[in-house]
C-alpha positions as CSV (number, residue, x, y, z in Angstrom):
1,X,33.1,-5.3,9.5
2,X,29.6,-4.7,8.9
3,X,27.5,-5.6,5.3
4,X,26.1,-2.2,3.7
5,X,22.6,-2.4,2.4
6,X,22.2,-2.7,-1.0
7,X,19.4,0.5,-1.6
8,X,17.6,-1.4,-4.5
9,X,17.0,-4.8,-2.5
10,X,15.9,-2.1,0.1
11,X,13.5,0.0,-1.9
12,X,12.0,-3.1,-4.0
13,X,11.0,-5.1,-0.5
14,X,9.8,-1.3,1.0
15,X,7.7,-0.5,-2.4
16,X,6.2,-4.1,-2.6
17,X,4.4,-4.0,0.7
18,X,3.2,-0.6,0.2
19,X,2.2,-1.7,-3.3
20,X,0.1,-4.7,-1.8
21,X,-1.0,-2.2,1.2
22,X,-3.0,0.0,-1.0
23,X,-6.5,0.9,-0.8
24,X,-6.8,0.8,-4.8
25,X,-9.9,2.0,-6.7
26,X,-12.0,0.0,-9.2
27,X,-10.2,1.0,-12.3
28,X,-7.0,0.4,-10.4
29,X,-5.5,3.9,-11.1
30,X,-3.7,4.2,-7.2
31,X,-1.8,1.1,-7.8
32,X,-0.6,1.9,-11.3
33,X,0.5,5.2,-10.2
34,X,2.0,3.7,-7.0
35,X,3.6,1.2,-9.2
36,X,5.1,3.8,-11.7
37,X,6.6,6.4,-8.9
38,X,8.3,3.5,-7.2
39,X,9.6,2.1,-10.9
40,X,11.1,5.8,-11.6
41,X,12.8,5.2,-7.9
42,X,14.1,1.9,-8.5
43,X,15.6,3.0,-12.1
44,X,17.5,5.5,-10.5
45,X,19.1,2.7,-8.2
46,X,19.9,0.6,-10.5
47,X,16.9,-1.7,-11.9
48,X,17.3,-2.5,-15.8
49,X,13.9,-4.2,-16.2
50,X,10.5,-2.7,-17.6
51,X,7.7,-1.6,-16.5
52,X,6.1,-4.8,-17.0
53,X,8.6,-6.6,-14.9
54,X,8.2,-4.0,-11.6
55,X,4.9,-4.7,-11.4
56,X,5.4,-8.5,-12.0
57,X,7.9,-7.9,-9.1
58,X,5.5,-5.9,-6.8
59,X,2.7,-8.8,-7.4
60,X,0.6,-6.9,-9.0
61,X,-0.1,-8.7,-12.4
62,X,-3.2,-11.1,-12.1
63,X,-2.9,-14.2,-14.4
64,X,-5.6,-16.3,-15.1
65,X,-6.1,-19.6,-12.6
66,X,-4.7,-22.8,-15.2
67,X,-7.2,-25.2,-13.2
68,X,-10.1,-22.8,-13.3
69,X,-10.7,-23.3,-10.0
70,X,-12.1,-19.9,-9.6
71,X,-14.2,-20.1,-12.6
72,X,-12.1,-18.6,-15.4
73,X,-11.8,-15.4,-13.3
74,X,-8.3,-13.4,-13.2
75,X,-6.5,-13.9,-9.7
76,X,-3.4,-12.3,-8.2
77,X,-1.0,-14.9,-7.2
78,X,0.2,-12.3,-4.4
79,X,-2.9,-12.8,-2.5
């Protein structure tokens, strides 16, 4: 007997690396609209979280380096 795919665990592993793939402008508009069509998508399959928590999923939310290493600048942890 074969497994079935689950289409969530599908779509979020699909949506993050097109998410990360993204030729993004400076005021980050593509990715925020990439991250919002592919939330709407994943809603409809069965993902409870907020908005918030996609993009946190995706990679997208930069935090600020704790051992300001980088010189207080914001980093994404994805990268």
């Amino acid at each position: 007997m074969k497994a079935e795919h689950d289409p969530l665990a599908s779509h979020i592993f699909v949506s993050r690396r097109s998410y990360r793939s993204v030729n993004d402008t400076k005021s980050g508009k593509r990715r925020e609209m990439t991250a919002r069509l592919s939330f709407d998508i994943a809603c409809e399959l069965g993902f409870r979280g907020s908005l918030d928590e996609w993009e946190r999923l995706q990679g997208g939310l930069e935090i600020l380096c704790p051992n300001n290493s980088f010189g207080g600048k914001f980093v994404n942890p994805g990268e």
